[in-house]
mmCIF file of the N, C-alpha and C atoms, coordinates in Angstrom:
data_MODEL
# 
_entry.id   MODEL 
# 
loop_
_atom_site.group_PDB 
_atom_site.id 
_atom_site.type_symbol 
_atom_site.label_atom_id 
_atom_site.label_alt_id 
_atom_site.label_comp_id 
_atom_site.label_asym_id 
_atom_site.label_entity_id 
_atom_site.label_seq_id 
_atom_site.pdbx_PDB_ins_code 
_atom_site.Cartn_x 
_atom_site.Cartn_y 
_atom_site.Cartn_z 
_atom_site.occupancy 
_atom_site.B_iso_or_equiv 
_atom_site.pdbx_formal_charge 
_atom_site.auth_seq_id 
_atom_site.auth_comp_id 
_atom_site.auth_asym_id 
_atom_site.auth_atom_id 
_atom_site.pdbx_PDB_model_num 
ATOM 1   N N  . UNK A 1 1  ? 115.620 94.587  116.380 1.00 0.00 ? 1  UNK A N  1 
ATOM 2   C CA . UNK A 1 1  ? 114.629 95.496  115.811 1.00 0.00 ? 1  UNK A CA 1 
ATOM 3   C C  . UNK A 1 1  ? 115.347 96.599  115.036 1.00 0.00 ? 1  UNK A C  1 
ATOM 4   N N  . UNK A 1 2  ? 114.920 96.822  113.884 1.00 0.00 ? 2  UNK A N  1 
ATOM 5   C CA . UNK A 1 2  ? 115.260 97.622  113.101 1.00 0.00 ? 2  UNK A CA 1 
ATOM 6   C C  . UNK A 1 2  ? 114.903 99.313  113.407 1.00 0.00 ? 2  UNK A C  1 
ATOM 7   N N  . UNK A 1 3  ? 115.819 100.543 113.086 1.00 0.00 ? 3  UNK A N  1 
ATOM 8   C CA . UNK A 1 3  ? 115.498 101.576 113.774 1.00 0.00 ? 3  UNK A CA 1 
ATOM 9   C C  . UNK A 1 3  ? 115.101 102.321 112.769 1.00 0.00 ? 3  UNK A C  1 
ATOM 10  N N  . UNK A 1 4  ? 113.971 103.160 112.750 1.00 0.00 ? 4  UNK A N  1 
ATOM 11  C CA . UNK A 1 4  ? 113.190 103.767 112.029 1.00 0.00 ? 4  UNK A CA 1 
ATOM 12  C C  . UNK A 1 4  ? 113.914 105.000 111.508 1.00 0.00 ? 4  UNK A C  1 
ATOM 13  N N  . UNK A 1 5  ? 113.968 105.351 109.857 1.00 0.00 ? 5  UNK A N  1 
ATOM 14  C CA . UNK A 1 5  ? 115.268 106.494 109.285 1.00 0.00 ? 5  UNK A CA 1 
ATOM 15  C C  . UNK A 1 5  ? 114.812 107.625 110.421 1.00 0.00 ? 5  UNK A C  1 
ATOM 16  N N  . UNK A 1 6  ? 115.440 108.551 110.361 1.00 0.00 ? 6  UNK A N  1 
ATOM 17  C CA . UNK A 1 6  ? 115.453 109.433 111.011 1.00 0.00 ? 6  UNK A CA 1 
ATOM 18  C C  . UNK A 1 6  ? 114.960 110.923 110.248 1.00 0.00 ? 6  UNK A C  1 
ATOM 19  N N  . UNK A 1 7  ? 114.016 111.277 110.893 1.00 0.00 ? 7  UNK A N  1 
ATOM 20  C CA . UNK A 1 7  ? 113.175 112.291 110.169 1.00 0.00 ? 7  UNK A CA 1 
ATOM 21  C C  . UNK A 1 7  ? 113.294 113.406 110.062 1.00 0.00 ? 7  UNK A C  1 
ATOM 22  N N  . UNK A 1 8  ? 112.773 114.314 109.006 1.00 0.00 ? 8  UNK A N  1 
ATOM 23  C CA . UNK A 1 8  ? 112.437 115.876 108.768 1.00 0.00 ? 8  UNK A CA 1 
ATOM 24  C C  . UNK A 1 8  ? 111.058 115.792 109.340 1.00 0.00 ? 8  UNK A C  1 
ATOM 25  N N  . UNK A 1 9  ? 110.650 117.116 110.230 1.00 0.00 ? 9  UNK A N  1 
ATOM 26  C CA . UNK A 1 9  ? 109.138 117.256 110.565 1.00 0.00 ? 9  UNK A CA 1 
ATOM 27  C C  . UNK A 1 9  ? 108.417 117.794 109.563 1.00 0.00 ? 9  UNK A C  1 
ATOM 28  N N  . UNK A 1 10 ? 107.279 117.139 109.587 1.00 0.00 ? 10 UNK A N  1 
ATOM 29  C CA . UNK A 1 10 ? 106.236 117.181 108.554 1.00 0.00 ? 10 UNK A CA 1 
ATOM 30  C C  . UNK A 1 10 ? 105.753 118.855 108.958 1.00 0.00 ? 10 UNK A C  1 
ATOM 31  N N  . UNK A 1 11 ? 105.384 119.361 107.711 1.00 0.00 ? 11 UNK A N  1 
ATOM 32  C CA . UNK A 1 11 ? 104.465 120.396 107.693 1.00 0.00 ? 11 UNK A CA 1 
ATOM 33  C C  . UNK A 1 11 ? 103.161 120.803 108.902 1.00 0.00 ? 11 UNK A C  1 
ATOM 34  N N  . UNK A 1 12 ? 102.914 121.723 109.093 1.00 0.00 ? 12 UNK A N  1 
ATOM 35  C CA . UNK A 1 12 ? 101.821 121.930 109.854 1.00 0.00 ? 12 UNK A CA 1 
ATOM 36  C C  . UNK A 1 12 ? 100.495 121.343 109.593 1.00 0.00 ? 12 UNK A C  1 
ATOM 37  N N  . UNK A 1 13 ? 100.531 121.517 108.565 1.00 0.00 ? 13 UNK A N  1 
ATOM 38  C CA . UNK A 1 13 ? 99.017  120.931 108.079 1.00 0.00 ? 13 UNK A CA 1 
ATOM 39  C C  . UNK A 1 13 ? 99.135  119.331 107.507 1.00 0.00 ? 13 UNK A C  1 
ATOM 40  N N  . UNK A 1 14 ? 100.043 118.579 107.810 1.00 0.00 ? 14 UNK A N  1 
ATOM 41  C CA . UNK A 1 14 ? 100.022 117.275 107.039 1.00 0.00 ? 14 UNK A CA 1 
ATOM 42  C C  . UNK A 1 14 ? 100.472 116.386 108.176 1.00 0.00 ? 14 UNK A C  1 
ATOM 43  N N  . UNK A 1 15 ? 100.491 114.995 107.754 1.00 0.00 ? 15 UNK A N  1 
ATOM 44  C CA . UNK A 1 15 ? 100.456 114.304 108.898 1.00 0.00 ? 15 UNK A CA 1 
ATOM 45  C C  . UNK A 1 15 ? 101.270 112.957 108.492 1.00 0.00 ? 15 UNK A C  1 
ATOM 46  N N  . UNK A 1 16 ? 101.743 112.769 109.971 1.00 0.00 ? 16 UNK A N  1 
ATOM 47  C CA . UNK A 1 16 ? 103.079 111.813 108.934 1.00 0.00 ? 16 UNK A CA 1 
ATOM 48  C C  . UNK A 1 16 ? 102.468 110.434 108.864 1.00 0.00 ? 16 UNK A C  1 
ATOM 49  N N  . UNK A 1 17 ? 102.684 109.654 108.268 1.00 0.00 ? 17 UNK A N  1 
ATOM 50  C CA . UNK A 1 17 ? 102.130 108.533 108.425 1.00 0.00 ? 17 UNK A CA 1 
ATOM 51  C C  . UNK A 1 17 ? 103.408 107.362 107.948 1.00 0.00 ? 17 UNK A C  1 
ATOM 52  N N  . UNK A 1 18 ? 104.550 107.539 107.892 1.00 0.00 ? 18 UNK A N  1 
ATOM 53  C CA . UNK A 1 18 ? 105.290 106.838 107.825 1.00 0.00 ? 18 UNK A CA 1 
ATOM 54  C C  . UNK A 1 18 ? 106.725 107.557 107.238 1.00 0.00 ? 18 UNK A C  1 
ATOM 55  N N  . UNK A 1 19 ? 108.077 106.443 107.268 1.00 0.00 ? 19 UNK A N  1 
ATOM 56  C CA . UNK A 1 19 ? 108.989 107.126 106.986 1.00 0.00 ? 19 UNK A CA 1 
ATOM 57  C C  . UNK A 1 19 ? 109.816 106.274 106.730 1.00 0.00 ? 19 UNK A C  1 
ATOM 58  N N  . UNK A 1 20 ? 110.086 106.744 105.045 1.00 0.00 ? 20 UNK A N  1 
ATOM 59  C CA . UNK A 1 20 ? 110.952 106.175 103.966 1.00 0.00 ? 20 UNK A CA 1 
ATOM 60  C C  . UNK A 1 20 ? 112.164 105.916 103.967 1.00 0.00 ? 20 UNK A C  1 
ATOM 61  N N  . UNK A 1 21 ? 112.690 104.733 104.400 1.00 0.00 ? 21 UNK A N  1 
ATOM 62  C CA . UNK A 1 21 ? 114.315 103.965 104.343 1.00 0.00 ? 21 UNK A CA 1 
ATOM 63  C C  . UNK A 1 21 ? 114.921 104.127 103.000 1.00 0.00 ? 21 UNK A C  1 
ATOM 64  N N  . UNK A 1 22 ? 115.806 103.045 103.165 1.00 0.00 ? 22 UNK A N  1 
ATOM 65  C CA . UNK A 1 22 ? 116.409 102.734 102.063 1.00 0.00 ? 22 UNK A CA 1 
ATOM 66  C C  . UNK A 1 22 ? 115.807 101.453 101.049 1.00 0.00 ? 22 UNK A C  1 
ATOM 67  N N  . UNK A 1 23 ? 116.283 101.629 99.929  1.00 0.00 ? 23 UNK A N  1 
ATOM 68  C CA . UNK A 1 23 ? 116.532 100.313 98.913  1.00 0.00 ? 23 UNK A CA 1 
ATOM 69  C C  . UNK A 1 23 ? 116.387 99.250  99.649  1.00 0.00 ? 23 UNK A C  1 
ATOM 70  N N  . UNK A 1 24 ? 115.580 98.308  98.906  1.00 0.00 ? 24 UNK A N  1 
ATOM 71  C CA . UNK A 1 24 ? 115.827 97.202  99.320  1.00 0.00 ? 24 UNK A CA 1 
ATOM 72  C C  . UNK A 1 24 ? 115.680 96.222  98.023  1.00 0.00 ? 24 UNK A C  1 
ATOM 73  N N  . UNK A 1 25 ? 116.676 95.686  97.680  1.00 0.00 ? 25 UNK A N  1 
ATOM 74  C CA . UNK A 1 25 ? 117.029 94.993  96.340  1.00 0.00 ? 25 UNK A CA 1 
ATOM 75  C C  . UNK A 1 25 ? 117.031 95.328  94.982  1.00 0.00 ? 25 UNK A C  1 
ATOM 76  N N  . UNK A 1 26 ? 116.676 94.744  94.238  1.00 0.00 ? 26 UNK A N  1 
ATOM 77  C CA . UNK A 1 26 ? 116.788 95.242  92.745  1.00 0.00 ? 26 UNK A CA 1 
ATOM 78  C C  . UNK A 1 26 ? 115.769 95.711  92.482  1.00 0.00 ? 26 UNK A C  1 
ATOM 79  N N  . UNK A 1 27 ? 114.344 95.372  92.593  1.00 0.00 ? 27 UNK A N  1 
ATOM 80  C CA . UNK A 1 27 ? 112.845 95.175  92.121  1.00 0.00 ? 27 UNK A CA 1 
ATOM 81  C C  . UNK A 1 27 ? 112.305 96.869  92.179  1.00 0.00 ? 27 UNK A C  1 
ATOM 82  N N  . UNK A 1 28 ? 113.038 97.560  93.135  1.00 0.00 ? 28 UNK A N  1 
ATOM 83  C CA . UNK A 1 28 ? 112.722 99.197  92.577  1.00 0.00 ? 28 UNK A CA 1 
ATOM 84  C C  . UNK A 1 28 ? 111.931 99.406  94.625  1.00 0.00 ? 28 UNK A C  1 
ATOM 85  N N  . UNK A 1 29 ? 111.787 97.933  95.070  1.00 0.00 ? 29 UNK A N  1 
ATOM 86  C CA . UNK A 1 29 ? 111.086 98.633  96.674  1.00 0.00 ? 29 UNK A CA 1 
ATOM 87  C C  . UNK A 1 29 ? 112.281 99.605  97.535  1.00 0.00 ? 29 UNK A C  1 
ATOM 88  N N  . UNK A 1 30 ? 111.549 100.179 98.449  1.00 0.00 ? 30 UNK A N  1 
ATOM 89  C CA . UNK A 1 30 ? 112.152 100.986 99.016  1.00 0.00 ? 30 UNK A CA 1 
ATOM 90  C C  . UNK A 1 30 ? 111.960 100.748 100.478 1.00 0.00 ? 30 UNK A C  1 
ATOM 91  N N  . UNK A 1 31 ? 112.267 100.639 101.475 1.00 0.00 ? 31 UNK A N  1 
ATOM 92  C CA . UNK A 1 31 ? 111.594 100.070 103.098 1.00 0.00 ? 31 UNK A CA 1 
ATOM 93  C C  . UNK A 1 31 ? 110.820 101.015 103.544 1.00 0.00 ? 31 UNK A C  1 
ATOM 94  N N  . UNK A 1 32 ? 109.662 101.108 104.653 1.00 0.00 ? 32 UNK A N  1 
ATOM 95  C CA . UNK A 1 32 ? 109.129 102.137 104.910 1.00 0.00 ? 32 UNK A CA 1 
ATOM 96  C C  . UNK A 1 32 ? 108.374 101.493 106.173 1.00 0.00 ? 32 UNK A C  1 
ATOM 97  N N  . UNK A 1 33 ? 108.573 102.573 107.453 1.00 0.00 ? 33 UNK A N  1 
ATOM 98  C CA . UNK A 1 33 ? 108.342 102.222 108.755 1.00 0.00 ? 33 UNK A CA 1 
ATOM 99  C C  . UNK A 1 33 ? 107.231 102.980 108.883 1.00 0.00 ? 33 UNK A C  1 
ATOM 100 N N  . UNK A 1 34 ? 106.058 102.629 108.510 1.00 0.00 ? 34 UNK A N  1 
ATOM 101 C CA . UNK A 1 34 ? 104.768 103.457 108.830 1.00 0.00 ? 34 UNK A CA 1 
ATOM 102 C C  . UNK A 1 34 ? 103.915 103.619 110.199 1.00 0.00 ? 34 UNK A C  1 
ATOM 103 N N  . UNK A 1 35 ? 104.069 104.849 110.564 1.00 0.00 ? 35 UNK A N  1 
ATOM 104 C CA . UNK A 1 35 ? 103.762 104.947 111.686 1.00 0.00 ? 35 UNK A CA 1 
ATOM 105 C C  . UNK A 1 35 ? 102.184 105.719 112.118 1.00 0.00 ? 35 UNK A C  1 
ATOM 106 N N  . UNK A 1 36 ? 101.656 104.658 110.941 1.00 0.00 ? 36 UNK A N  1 
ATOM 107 C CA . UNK A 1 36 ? 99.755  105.159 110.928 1.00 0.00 ? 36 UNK A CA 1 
ATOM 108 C C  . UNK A 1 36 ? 99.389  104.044 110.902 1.00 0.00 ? 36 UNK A C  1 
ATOM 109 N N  . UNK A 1 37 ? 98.286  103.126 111.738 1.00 0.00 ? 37 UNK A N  1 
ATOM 110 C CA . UNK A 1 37 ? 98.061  102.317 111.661 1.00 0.00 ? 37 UNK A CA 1 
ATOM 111 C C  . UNK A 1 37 ? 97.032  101.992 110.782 1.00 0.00 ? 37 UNK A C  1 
ATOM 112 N N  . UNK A 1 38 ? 96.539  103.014 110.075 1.00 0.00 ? 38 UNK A N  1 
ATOM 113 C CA . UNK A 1 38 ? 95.171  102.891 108.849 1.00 0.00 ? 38 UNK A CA 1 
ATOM 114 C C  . UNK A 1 38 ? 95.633  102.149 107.267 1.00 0.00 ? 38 UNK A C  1 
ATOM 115 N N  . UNK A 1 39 ? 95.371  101.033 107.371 1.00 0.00 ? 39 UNK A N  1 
ATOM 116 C CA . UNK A 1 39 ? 96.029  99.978  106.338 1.00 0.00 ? 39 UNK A CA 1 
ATOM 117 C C  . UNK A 1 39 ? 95.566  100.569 105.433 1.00 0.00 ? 39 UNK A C  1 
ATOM 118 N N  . UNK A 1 40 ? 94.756  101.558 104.704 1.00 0.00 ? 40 UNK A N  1 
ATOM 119 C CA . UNK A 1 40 ? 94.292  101.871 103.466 1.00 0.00 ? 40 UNK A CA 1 
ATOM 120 C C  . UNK A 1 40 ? 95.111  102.897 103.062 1.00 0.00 ? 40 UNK A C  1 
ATOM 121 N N  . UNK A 1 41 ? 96.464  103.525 104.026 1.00 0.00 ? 41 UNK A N  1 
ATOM 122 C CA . UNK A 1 41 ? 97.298  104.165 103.680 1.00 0.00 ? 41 UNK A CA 1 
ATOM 123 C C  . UNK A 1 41 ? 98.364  103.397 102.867 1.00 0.00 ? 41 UNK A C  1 
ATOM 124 N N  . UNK A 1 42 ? 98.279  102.205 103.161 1.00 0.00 ? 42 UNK A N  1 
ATOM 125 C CA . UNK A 1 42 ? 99.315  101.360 102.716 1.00 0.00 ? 42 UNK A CA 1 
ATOM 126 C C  . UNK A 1 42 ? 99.174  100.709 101.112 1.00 0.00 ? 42 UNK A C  1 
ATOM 127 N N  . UNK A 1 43 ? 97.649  100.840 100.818 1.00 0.00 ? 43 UNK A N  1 
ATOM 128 C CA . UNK A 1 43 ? 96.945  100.259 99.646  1.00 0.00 ? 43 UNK A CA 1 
ATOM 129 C C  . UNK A 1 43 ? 97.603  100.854 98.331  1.00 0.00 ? 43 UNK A C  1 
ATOM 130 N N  . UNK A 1 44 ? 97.820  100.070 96.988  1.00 0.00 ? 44 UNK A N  1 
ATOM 131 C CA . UNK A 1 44 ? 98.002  100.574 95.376  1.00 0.00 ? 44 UNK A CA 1 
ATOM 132 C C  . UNK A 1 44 ? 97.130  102.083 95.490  1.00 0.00 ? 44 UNK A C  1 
ATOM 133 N N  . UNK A 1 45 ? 97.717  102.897 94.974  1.00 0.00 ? 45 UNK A N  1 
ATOM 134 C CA . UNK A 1 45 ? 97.060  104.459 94.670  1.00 0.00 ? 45 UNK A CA 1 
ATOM 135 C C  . UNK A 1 45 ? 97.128  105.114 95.632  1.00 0.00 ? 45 UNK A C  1 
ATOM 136 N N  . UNK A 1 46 ? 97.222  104.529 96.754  1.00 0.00 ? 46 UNK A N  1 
ATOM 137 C CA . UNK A 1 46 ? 97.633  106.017 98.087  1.00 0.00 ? 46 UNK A CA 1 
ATOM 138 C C  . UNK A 1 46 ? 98.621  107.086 97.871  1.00 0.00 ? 46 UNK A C  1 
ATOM 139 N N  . UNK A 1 47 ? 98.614  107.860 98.409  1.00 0.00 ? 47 UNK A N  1 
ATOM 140 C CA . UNK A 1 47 ? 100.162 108.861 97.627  1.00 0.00 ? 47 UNK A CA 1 
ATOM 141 C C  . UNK A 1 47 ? 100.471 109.240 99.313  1.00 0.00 ? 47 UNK A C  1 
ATOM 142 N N  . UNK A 1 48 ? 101.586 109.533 98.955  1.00 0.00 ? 48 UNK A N  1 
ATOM 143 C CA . UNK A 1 48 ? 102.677 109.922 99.862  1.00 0.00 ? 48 UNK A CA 1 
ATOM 144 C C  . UNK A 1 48 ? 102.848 111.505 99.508  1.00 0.00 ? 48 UNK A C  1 
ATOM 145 N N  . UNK A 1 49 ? 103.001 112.131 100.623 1.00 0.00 ? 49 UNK A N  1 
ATOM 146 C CA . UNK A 1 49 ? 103.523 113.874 100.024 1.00 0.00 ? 49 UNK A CA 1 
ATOM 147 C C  . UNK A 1 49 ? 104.822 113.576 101.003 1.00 0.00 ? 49 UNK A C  1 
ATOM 148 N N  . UNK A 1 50 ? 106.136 113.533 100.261 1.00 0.00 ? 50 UNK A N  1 
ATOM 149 C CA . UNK A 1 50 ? 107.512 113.355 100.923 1.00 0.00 ? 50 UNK A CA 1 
ATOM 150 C C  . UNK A 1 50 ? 107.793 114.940 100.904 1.00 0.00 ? 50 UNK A C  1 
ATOM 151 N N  . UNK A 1 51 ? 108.325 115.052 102.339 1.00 0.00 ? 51 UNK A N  1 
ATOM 152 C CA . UNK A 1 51 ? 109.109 116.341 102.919 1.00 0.00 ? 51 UNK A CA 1 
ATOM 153 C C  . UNK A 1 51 ? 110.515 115.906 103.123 1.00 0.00 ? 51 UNK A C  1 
ATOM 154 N N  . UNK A 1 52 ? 111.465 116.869 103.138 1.00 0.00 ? 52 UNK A N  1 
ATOM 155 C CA . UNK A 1 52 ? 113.135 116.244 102.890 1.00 0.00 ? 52 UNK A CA 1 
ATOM 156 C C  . UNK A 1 52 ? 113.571 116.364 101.610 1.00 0.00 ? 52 UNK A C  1 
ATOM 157 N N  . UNK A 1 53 ? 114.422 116.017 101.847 1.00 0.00 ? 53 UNK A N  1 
ATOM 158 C CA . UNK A 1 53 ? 115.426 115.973 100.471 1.00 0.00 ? 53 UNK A CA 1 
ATOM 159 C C  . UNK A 1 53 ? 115.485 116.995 99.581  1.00 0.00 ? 53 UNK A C  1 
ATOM 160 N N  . UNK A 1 54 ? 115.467 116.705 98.802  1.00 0.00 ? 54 UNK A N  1 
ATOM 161 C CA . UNK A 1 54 ? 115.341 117.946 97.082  1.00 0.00 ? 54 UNK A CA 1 
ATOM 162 C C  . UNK A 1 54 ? 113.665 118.696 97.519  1.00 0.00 ? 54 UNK A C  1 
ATOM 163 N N  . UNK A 1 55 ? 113.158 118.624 98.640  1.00 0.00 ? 55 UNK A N  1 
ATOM 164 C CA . UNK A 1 55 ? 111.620 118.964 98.851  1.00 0.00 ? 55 UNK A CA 1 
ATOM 165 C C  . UNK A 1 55 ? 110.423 118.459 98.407  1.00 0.00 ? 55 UNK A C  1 
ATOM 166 N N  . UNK A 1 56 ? 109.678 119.033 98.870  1.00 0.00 ? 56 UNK A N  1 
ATOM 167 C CA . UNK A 1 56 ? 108.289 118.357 98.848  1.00 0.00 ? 56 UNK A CA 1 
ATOM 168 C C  . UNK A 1 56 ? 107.832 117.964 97.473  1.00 0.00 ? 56 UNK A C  1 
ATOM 169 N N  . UNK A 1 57 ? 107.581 116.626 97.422  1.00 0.00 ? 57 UNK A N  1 
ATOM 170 C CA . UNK A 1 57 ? 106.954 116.004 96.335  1.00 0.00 ? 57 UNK A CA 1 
ATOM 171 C C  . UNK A 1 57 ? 106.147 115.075 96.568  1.00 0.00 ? 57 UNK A C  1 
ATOM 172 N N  . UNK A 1 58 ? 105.688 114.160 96.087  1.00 0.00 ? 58 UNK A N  1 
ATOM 173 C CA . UNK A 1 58 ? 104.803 113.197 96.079  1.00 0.00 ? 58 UNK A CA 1 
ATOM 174 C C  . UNK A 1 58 ? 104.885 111.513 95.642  1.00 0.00 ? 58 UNK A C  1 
ATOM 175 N N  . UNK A 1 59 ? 104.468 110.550 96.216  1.00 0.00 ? 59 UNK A N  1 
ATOM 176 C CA . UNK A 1 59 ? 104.673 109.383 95.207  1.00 0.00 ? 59 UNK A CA 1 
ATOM 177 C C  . UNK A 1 59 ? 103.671 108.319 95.730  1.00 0.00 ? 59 UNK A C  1 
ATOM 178 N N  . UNK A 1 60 ? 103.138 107.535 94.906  1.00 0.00 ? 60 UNK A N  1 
ATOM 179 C CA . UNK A 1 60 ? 101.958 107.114 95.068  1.00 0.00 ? 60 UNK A CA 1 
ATOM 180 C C  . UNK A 1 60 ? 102.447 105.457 94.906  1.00 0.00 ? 60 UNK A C  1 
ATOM 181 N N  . UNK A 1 61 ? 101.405 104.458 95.801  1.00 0.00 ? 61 UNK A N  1 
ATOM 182 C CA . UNK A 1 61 ? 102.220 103.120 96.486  1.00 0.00 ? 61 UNK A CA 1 
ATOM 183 C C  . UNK A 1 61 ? 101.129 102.522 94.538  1.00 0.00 ? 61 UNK A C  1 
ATOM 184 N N  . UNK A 1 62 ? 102.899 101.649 94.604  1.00 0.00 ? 62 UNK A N  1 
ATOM 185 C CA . UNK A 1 62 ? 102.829 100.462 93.683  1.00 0.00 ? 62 UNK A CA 1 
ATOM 186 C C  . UNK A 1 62 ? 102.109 99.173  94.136  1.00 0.00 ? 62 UNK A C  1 
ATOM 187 N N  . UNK A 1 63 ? 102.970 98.778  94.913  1.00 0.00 ? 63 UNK A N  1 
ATOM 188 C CA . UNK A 1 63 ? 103.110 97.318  96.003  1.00 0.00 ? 63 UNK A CA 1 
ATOM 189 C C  . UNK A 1 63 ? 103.287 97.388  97.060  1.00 0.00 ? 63 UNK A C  1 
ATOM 190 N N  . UNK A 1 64 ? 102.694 96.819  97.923  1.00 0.00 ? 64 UNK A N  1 
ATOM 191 C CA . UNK A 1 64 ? 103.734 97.204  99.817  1.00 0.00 ? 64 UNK A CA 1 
ATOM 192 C C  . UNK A 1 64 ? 103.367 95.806  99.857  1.00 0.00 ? 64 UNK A C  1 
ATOM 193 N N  . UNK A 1 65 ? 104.030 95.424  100.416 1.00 0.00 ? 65 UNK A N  1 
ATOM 194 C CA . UNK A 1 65 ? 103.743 93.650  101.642 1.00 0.00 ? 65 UNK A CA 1 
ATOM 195 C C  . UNK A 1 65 ? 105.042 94.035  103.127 1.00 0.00 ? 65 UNK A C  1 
ATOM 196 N N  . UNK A 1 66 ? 104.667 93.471  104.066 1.00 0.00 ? 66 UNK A N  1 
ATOM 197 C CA . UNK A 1 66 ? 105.254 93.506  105.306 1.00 0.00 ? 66 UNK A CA 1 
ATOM 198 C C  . UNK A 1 66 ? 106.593 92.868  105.048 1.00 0.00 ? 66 UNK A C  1 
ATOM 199 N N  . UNK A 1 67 ? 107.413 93.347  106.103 1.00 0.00 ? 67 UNK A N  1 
ATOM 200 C CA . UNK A 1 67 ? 108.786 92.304  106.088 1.00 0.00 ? 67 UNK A CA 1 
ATOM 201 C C  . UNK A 1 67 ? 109.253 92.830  107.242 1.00 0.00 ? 67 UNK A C  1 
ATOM 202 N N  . UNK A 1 68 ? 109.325 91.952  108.070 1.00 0.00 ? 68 UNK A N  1 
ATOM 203 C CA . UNK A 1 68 ? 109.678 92.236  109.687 1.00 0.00 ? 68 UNK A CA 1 
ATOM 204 C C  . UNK A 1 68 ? 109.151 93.136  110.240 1.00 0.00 ? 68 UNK A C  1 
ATOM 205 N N  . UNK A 1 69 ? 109.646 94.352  110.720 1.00 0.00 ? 69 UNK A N  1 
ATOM 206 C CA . UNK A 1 69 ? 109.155 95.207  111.675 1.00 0.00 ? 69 UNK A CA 1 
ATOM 207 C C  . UNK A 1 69 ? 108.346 96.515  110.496 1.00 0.00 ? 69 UNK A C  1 
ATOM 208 N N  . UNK A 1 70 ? 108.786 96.230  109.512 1.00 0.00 ? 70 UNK A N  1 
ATOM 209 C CA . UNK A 1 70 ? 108.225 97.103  108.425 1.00 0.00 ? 70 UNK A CA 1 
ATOM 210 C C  . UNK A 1 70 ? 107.375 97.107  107.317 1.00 0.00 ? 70 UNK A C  1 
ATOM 211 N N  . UNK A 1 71 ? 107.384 97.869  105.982 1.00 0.00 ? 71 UNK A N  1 
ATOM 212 C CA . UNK A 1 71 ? 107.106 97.108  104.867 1.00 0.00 ? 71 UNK A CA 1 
ATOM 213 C C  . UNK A 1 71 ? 108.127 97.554  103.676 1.00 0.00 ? 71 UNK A C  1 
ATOM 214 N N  . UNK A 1 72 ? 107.973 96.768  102.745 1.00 0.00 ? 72 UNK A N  1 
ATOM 215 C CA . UNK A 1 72 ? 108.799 96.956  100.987 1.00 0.00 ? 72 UNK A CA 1 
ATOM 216 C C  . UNK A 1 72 ? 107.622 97.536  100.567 1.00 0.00 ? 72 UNK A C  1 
ATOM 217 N N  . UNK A 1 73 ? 107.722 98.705  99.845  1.00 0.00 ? 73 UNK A N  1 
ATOM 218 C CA . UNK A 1 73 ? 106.908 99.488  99.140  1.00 0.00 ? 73 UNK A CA 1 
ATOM 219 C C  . UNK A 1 73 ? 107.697 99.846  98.227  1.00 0.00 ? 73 UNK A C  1 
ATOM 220 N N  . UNK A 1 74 ? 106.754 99.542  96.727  1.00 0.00 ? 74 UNK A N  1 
ATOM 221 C CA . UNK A 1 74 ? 107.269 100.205 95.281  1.00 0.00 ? 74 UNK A CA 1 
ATOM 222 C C  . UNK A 1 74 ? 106.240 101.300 94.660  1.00 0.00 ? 74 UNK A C  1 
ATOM 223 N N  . UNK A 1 75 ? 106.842 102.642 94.781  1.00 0.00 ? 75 UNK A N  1 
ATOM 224 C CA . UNK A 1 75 ? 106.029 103.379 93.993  1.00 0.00 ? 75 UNK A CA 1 
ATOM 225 C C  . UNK A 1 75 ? 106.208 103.660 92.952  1.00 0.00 ? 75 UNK A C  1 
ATOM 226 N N  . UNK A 1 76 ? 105.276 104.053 92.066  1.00 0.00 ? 76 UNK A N  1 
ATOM 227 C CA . UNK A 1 76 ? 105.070 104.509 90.307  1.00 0.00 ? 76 UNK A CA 1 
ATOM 228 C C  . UNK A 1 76 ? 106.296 105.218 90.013  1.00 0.00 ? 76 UNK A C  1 
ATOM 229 N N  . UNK A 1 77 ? 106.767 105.865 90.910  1.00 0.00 ? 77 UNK A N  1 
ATOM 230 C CA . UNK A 1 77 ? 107.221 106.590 90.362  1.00 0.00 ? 77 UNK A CA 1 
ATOM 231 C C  . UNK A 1 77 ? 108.701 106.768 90.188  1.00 0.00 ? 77 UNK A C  1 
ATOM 232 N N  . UNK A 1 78 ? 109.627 105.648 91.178  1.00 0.00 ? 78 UNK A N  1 
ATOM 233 C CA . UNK A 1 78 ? 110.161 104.543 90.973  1.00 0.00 ? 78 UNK A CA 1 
ATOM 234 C C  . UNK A 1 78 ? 110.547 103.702 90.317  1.00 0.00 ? 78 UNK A C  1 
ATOM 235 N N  . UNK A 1 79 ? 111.625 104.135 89.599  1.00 0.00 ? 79 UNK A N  1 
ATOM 236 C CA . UNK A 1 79 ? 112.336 102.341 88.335  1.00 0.00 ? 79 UNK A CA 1 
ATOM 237 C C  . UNK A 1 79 ? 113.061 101.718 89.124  1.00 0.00 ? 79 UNK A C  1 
ATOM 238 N N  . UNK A 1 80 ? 112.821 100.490 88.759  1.00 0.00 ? 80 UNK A N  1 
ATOM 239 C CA . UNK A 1 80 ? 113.579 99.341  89.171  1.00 0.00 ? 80 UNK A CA 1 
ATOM 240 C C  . UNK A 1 80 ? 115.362 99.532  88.512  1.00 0.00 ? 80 UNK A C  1 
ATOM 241 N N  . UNK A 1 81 ? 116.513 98.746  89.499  1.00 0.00 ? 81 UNK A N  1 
ATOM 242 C CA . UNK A 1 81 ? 117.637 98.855  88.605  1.00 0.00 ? 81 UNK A CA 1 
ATOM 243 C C  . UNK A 1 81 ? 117.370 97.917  87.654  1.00 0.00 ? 81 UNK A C  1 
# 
């Protein structure tokens, strides 16, 4: 079983619903261990508000399909290599 990245805590007012790995191949997906079970989070046009990194921003789902314990998600906002 694969171990879920390791997180920044979400804001007070927001709610996590999953948490963004790494790359996964050329095609621009990224892995993501979602830890909301409401599949319409997972749907084309959902957005993400990402906490971490360079800070809070946003990115909204391209594609997701499952792959093992997780899913490949490509967002818009996202180039492929």
């Amino acid at each position: 079983m694969t171990r879920p990245p390791t997180r920044a805590e979400p804001p007070a007012d927001h709610l996590e619903i999953g948490r963004i790995g790494r790359p996964h191949g050329v095609r621009g997906e990224l892995t993501v261990h979602f830890t909301s079970e409401v599949p319409e989070r997972r749907e084309p046009g959902a957005t993400f508000v990402v906490v971490g990194g360079n800070g809070p921003g946003s990115l909204v789902v391209e594609t997701c399909r499952p792959h093992g314990d997780r899913h490949l998600v490509r967002f818009e906002e996202i180039e492929a290599c």
